[in-house]
N, CA, C and O of each residue as an XYZ file, in Angstrom:
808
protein
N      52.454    105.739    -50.925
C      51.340    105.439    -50.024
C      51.571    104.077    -49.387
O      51.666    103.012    -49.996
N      51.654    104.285    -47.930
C      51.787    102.764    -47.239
C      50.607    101.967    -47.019
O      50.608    100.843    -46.517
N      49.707    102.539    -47.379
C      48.623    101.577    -47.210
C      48.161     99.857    -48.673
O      47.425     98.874    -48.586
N      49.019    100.346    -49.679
C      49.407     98.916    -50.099
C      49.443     97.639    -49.654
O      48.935     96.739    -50.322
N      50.050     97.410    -48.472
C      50.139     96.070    -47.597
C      49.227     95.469    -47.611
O      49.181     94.303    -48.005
N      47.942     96.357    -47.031
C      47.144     96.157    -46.368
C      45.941     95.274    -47.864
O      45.184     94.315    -47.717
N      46.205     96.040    -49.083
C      45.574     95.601    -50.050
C      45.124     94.502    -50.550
O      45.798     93.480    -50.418
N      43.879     94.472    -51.237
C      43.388     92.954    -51.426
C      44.736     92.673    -52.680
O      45.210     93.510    -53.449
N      45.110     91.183    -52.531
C      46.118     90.687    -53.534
C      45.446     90.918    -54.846
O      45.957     91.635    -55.705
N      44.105     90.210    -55.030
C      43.880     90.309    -56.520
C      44.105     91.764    -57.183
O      44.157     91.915    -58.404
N      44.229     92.796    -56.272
C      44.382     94.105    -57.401
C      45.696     94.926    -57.024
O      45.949     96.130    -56.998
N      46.393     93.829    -56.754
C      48.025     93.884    -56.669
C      48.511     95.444    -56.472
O      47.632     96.306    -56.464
N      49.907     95.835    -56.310
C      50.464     97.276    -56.006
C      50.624     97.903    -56.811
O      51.617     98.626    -56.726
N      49.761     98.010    -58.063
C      50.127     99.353    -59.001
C      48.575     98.681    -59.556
O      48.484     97.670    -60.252
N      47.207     99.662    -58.970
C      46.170     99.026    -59.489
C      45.881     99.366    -61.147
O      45.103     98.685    -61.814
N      46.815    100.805    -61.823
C      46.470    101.232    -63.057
C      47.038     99.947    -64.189
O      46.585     99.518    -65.251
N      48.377     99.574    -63.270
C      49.081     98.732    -64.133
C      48.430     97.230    -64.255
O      48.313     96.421    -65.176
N      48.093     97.256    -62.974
C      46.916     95.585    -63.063
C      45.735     95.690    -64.185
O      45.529     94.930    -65.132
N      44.968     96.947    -63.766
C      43.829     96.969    -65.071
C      44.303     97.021    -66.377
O      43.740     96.371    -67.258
N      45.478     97.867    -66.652
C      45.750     97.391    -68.107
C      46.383     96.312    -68.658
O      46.372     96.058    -69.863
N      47.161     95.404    -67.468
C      47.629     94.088    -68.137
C      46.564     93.078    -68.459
O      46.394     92.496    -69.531
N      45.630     92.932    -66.944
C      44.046     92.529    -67.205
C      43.564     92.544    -68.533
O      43.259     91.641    -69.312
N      43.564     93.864    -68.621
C      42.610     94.182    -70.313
C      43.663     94.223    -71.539
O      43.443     94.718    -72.644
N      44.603     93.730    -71.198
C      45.336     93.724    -72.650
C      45.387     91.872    -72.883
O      45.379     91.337    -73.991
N      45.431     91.240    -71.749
C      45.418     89.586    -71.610
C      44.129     89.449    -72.113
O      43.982     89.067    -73.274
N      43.128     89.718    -71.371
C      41.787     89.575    -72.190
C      42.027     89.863    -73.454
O      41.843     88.853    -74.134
N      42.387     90.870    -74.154
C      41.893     91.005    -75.216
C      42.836     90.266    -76.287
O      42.452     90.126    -77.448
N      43.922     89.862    -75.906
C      44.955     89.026    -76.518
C      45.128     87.648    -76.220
O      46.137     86.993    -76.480
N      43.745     87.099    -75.473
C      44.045     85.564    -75.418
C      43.867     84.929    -76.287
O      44.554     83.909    -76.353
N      42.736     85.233    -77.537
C      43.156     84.072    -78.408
C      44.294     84.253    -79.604
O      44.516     83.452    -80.512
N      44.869     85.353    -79.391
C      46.982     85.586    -80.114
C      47.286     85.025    -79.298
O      48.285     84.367    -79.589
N      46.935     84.872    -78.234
C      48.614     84.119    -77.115
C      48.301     82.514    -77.319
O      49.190     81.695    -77.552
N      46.790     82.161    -77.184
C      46.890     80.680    -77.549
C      47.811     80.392    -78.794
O      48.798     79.657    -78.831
N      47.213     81.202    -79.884
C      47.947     80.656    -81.241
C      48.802     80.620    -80.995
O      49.159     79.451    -80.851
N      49.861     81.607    -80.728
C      51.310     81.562    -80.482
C      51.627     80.575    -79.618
O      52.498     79.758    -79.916
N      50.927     80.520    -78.378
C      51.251     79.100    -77.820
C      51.568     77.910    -78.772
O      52.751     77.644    -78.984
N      50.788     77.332    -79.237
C      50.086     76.615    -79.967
C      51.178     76.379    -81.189
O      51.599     75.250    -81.439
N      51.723     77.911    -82.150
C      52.573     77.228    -82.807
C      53.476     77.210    -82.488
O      54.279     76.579    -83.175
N      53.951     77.863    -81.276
C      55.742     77.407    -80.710
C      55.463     76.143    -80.188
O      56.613     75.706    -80.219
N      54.732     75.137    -79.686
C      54.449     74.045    -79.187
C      55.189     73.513    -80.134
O      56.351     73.124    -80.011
N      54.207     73.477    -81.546
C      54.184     72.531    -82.678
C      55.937     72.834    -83.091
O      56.748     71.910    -83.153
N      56.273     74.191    -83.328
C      57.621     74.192    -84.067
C      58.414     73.410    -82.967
O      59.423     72.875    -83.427
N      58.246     73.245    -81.859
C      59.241     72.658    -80.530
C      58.754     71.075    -80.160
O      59.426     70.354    -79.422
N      57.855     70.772    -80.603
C      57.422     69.504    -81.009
C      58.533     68.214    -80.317
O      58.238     67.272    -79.582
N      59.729     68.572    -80.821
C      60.248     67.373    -80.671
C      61.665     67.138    -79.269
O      62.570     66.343    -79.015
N      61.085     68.366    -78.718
C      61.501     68.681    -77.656
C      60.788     68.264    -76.122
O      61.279     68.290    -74.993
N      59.273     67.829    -76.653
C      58.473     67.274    -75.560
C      58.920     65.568    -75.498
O      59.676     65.047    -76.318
N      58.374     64.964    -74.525
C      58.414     63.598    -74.209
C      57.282     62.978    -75.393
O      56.524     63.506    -76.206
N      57.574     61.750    -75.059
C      56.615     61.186    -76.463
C      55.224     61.040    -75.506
O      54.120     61.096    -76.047
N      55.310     60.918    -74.581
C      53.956     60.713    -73.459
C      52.962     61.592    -74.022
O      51.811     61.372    -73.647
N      53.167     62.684    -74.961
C      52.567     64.014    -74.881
C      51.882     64.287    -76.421
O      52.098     65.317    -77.059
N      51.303     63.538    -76.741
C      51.004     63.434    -78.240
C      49.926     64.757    -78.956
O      48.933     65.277    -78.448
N      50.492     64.989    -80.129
C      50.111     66.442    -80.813
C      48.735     67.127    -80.384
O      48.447     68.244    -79.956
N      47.874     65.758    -80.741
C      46.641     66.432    -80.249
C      46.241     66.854    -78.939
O      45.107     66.944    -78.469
N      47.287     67.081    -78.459
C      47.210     67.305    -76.878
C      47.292     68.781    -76.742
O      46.767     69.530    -75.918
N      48.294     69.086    -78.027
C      48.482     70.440    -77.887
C      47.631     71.849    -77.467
O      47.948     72.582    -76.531
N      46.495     72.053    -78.365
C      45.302     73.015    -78.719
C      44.906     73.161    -76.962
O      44.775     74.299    -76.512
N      44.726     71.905    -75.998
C      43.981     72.017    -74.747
C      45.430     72.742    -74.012
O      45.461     73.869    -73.517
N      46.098     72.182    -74.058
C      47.595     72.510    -73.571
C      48.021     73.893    -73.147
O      48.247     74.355    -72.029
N      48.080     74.592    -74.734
C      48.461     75.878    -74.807
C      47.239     77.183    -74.387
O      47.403     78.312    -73.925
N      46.096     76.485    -74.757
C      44.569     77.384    -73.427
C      45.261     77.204    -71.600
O      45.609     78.038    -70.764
N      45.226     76.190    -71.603
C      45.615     75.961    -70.111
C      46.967     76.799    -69.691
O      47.059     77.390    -68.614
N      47.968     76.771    -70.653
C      49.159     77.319    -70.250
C      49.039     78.866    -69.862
O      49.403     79.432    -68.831
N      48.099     79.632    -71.586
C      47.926     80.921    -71.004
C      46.675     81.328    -70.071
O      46.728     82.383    -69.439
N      45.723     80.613    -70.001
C      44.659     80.893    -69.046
C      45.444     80.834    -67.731
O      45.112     81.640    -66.862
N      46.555     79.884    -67.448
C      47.270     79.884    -66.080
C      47.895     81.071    -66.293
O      47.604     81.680    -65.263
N      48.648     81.897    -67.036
C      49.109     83.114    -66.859
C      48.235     83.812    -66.593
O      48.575     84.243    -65.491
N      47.369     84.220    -66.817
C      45.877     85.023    -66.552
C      45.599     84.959    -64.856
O      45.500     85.791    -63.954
N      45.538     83.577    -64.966
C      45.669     83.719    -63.377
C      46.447     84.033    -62.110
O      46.054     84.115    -60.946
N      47.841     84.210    -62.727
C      49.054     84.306    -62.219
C      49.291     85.965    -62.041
O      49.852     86.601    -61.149
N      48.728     86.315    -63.076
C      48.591     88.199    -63.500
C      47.682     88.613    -62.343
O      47.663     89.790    -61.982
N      46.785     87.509    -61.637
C      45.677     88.282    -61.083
C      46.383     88.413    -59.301
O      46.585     89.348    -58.527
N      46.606     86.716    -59.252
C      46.622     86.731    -58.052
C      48.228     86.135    -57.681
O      48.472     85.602    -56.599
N      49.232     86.317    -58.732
C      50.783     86.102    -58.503
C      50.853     84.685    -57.279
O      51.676     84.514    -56.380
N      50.039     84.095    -57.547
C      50.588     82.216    -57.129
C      51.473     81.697    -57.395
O      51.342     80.881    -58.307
N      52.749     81.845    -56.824
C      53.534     81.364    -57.226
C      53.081     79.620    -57.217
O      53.292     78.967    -58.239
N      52.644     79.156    -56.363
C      52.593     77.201    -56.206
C      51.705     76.724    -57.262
O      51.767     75.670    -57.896
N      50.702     77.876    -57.354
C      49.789     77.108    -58.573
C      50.311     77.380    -60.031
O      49.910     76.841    -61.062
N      51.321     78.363    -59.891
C      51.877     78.063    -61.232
C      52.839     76.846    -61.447
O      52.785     76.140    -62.454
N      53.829     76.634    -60.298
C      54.655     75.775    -60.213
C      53.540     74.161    -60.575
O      53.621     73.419    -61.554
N      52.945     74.100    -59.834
C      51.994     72.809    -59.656
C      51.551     72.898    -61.508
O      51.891     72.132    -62.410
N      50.942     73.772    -61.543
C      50.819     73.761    -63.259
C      52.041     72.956    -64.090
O      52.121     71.881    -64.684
N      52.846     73.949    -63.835
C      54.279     72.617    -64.554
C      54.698     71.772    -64.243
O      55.748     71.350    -64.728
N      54.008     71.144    -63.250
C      54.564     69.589    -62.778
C      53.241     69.332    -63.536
O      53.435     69.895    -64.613
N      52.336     68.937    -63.559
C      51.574     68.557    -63.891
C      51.423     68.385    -65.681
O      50.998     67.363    -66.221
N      51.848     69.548    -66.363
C      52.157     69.527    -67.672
C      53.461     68.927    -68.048
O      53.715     68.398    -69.130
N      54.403     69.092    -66.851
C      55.333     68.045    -67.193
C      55.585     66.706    -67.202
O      56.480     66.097    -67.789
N      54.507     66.210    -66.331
C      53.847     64.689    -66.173
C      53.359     64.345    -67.419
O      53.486     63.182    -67.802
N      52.842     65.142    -68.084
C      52.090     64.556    -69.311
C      52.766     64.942    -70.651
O      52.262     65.068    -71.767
N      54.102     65.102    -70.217
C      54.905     65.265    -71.626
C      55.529     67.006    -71.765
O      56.446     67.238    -72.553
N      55.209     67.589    -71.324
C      55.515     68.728    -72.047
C      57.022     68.992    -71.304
O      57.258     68.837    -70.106
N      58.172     69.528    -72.571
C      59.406     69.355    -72.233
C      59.521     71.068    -71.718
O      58.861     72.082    -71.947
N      60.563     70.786    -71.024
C      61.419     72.399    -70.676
C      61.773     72.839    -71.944
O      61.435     74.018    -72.058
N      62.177     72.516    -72.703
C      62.986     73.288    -73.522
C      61.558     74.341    -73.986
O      61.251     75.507    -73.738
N      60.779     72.954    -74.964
C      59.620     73.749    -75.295
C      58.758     74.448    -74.766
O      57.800     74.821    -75.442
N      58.873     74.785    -73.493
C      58.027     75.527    -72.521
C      58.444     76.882    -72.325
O      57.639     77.785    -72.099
N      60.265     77.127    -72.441
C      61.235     78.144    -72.536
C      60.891     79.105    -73.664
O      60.862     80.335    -73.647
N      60.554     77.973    -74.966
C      60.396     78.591    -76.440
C      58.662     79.796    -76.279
O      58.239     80.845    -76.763
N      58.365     79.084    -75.615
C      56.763     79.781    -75.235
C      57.216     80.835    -74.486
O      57.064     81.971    -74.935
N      57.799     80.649    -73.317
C      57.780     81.735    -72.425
C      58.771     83.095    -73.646
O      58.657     84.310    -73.484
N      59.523     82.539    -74.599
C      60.139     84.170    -75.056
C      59.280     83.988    -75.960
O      58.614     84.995    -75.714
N      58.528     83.312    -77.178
C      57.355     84.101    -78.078
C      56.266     85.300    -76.841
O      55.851     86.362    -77.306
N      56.050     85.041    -75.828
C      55.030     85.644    -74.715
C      55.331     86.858    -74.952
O      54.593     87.675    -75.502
N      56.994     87.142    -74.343
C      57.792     88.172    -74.003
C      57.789     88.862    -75.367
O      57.256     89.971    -75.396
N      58.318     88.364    -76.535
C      58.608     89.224    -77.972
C      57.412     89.659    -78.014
O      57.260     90.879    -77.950
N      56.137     88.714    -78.142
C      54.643     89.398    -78.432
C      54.263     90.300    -77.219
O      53.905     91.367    -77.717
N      54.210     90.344    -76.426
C      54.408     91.733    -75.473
C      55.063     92.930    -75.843
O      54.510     94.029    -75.803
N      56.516     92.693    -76.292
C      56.965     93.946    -76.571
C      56.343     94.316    -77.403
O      55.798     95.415    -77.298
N      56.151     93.335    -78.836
C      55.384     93.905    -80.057
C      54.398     94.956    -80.010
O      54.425     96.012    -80.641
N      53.337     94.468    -79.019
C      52.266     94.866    -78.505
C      52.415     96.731    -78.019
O      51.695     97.661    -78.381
N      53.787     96.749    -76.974
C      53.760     97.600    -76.211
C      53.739     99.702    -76.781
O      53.527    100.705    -76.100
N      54.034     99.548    -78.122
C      53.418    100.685    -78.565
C      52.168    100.896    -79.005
O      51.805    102.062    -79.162
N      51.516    100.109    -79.211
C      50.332    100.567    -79.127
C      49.242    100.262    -77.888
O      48.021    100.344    -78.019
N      49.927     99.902    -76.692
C      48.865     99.880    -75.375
C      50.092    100.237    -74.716
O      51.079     99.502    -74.744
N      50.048    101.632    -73.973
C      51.064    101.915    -72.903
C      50.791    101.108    -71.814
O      49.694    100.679    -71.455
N      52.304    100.870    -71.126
C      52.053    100.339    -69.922
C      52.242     99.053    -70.049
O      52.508     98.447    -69.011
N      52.182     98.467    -71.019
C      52.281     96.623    -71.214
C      53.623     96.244    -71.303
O      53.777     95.036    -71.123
N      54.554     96.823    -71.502
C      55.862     96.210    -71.421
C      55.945     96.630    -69.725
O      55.876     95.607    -69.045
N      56.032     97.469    -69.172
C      56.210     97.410    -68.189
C      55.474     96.458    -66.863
O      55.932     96.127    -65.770
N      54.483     96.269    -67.350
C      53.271     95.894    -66.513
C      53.244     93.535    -66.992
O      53.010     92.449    -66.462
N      53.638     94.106    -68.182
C      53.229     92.266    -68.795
C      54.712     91.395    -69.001
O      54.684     90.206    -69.320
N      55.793     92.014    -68.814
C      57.270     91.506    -69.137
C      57.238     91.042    -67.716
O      56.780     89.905    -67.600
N      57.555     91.548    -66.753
C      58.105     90.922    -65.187
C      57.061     89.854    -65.272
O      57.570     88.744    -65.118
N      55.546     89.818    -65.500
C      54.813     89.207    -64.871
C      54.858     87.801    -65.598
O      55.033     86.767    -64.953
N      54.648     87.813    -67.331
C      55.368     86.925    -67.996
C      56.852     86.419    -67.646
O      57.136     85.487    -68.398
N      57.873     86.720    -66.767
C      58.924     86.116    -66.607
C      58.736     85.672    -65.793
O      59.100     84.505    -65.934
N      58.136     85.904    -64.360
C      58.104     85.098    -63.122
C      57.132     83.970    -63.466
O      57.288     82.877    -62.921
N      56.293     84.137    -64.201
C      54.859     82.885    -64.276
C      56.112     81.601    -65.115
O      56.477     80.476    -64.776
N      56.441     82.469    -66.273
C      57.288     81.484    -66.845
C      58.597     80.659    -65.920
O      58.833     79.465    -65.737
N      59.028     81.452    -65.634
C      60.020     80.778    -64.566
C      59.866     79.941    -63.515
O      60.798     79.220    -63.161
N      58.012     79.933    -62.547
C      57.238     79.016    -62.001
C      57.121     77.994    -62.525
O      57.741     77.025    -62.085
N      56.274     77.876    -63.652
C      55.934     76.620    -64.637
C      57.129     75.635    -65.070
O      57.008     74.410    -65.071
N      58.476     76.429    -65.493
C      59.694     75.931    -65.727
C      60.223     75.324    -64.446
O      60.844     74.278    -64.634
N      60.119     75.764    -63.068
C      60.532     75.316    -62.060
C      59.784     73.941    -62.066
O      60.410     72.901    -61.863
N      58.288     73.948    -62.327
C      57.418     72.817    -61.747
C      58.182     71.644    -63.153
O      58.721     70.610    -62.757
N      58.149     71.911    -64.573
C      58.514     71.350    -65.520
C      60.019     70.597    -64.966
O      60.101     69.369    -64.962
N      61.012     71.341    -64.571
C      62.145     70.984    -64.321
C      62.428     69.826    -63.441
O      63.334     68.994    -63.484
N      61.006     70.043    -62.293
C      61.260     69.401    -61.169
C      60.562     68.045    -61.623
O      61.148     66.999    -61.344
N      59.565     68.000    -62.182
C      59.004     66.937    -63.101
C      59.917     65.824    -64.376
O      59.475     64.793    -64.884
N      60.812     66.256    -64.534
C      61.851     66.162    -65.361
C      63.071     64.945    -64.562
O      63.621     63.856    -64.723
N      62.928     66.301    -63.490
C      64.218     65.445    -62.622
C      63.397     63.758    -61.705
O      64.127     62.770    -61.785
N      62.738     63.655    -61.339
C      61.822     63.156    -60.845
C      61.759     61.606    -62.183
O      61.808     60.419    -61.862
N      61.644     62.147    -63.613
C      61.233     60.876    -64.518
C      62.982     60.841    -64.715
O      63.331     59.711    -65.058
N      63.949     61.646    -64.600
C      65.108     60.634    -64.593
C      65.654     59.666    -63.424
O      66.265     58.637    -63.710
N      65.414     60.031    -62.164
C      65.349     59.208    -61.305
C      64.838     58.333    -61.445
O      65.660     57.423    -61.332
N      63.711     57.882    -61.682
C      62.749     56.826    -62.268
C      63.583     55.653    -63.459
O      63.858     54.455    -63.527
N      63.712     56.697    -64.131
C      64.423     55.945    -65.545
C      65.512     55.368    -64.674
O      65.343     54.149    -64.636
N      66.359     55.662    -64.095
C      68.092     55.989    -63.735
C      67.754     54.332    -62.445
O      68.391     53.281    -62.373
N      66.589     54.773    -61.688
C      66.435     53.481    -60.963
C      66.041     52.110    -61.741
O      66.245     51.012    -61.222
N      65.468     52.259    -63.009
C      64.852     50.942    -63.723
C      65.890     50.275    -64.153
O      66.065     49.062    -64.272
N      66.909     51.633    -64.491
C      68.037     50.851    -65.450
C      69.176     50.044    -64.208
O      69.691     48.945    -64.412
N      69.420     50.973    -62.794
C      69.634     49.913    -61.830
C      69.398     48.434    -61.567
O      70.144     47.491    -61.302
N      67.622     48.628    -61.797
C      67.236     47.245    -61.270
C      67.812     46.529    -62.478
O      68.867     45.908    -62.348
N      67.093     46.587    -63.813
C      67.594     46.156    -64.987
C      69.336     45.747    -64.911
O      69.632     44.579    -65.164
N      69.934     46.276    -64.723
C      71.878     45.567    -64.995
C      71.426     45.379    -63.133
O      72.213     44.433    -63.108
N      71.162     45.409    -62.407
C      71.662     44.301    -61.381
C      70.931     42.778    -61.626
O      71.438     41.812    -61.056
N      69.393     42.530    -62.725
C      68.813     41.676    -62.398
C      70.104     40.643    -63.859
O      70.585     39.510    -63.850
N      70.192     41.814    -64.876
C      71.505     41.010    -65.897
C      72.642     40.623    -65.037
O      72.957     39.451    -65.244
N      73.463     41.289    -64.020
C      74.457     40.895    -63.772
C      74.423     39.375    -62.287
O      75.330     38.769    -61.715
N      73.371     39.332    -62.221
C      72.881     38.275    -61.053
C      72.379     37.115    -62.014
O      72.143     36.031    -61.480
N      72.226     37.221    -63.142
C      71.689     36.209    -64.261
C      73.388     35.829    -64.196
O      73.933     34.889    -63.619
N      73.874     36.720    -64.857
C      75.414     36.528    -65.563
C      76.246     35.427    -64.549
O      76.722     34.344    -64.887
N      76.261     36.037    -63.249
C      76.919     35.451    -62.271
C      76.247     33.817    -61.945
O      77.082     32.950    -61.687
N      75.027     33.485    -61.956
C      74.504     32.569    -61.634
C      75.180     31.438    -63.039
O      75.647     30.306    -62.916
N      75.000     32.264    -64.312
C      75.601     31.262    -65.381
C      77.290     30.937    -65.561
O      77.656     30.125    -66.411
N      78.265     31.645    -64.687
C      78.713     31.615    -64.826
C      79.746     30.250    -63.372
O      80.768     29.569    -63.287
N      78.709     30.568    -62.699
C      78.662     29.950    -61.441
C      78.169     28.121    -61.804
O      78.550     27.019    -61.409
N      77.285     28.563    -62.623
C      77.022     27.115    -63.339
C      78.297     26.080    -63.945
O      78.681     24.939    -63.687
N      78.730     27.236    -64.954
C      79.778     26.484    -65.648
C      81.025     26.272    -64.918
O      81.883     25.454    -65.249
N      81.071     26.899    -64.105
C      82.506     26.725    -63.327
C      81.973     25.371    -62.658
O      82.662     24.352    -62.701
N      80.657     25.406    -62.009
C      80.330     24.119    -61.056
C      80.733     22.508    -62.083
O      81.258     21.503    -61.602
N      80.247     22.711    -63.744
C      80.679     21.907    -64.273
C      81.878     21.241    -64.368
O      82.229     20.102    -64.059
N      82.759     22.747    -65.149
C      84.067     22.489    -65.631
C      84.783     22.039    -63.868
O      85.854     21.455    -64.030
N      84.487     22.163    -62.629
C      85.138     21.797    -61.729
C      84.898     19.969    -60.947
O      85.573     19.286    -60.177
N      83.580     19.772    -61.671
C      83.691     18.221    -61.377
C      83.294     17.367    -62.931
O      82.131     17.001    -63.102
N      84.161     17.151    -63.809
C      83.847     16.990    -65.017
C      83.565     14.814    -65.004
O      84.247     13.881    -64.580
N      82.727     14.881    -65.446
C      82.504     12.993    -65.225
C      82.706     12.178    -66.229
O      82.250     12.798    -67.190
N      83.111     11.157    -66.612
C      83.432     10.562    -68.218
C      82.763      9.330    -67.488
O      82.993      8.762    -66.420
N      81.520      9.085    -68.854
C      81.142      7.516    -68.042
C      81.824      6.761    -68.623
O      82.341      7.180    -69.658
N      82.131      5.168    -68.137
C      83.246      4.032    -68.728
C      82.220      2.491    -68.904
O      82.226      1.651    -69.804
N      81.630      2.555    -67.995
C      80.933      1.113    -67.802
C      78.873      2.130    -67.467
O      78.647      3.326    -67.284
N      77.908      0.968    -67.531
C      76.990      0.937    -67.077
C      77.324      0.735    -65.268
O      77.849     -0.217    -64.690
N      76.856      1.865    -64.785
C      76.936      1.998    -63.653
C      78.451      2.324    -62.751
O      78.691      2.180    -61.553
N      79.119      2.703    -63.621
C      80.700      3.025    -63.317
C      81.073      4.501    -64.216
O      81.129      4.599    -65.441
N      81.289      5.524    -63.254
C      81.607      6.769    -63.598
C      82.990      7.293    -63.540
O      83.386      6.726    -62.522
N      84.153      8.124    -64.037
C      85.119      8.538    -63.629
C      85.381      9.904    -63.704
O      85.342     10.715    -64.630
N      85.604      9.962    -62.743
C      85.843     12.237    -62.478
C      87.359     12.260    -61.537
O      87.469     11.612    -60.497
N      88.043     12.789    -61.887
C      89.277     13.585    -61.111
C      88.548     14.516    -59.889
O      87.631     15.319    -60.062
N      89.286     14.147    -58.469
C      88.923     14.775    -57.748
C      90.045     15.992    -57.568
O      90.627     15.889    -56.488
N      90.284     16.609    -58.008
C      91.110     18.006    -57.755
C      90.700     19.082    -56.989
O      89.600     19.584    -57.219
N      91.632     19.646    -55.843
C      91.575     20.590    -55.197
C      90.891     20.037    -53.870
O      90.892     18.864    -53.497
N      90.283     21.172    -53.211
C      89.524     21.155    -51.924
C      87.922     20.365    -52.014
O      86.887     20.995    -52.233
N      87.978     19.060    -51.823
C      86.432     18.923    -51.729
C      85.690     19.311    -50.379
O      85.843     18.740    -49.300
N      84.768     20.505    -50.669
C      83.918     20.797    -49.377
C      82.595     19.872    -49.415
O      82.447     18.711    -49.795
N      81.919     20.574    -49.016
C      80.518     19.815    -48.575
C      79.808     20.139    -49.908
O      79.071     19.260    -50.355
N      79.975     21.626    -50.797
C      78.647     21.195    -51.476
C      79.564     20.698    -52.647
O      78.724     20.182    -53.384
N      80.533     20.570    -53.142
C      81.329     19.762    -54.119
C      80.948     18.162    -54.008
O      80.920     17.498    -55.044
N      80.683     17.612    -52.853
C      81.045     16.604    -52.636
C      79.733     15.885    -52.504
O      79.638     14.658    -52.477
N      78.489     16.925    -52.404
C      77.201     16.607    -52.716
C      77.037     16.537    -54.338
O      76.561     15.648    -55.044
N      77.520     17.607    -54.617
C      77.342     17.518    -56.281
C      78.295     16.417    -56.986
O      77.972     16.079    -58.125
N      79.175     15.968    -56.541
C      80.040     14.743    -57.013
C      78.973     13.201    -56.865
O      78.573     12.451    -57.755
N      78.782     13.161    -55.550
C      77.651     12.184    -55.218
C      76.022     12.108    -55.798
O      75.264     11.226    -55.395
C-alpha cells in the first residue's frame, strides 16, 4: 500500500509492529531501567569522573525514556543531542555500547514470549543506540580537543619560561664582572658588543 508516505510519523510504516513495540516498552520500562542501571554500575569505570554514581538511577530513566521516544517518533537529532548532552556530563562510549547490547540480549530474551519484538525492537534499539553513541562520540572528541589545546598552551607557556631562563643565564655567563676596588669593576669584553650588551655592561 502506497499510501504510507503520506502517514502521520508517530505511527510509523508497520502500524501492528509500532503497537506492539509501544506495548512491550511500556510494559518493560522498569526491566530496562534496571538493566540500564546495572550495566552503568558494572561499566562504571569506563565513564569520565565528571559523572559521579549517584548520577546514575536519573541517567539510565532518561536513557530509556529517550528510547521510548525514539520508538515513537525515530528522531534521529534528539537522540543524537541526548548523547552529547550525557556525554557532557560524564557518561563514556564504551559504557553506553555495554547498554545498548544488554537492550538488544533483553529483547531477544523477551522475543518468545511477545511475537513481533525481535523484529519490531532490535533495528529500533540499534539505530537509537547508534544516535546516542554518535552524540557521545562527538562529545568525546570535542573534550579531547579541549584537553589536547590546554596541554598546548601548558608546554608552550613551560617552554617560553625555559627559554627566558635560559636567556638569562647566557646574558650572565656572557658579561661576567669581578669587583677589585670600591667603585672599580672588571669584565672581559669578548665577542660582538651590540647595543643591548653594552647597555647591560654599563
Amino acid at each position: 500500500m502506497s499510501s504510507t508516505q503520506g502517514a502521520d510519523p508517530q505511527a510509523g510504516t508497520e502500524p501492528s509492529g509500532q503497537v506492539a513495540l509501544s506495548h512491550w516498552l511500556t510494559e518493560e520500562r522498569e526491566r530496562m531501567v534496571s538493566l540500564t542501571l546495572a550495566t552503568l554500575r558494572d561499566n562504571l569505570v569506563f565513564n569520565r569522573s565528571a559523572l559521579p554514581p549517584f548520577r546514575l538511577p536519573p541517567l539510565s530513566a532518561e536513557l530509556v525514556d529517550g528510547l521510548f521516544a525514539y520508538a515513537r517518533t525515530r528522531a534521529a537529532e534528539g537522540a543524537q543531542s541526548l548523547g552529547e548532552g550525557l556525554g557532557g556530563q560524564g557518561l563514556g562510549l564504551r559504557a553506553f555500547l555495554a547498554v545498548g547490547r544488554a537492550w538488544a540480549e533483553h529483547a531477544c530474551r523477551a522475543e518468545g514470549s511477545a511475537g513481533g519484538i525481535e523484529r519490531a525492537a532490535i533495528p529500533v534499539i540499534h539505530d537509537y543506540a547508534s544516535w546516542v553513541a554518535a552524540g557521545i562520540a562527538a562529545c568525546e572528541l570535542q573534550e579531547m580537543v579541549r584537553q589536547r589545546d590546554e596541554l598546548q598552551t601548558s608546554l608552550a607557556r613551560v617552554m617560553q619560561a625555559r627559554e627566558e631562563a635560559l636567556r638569562q643565564a647566557l646574558d650572565a655567563l656572557s658579561t661576567p664582572v669581578m669587583p677589585v676596588f670600591d667603585g672599580v669593576l672588571v669584565l672581559p669584553l669578548i665577542g660582538t658588543i651590540e647595543r643591548e650588551r653594552a647597555e647591560t655592561i654599563t
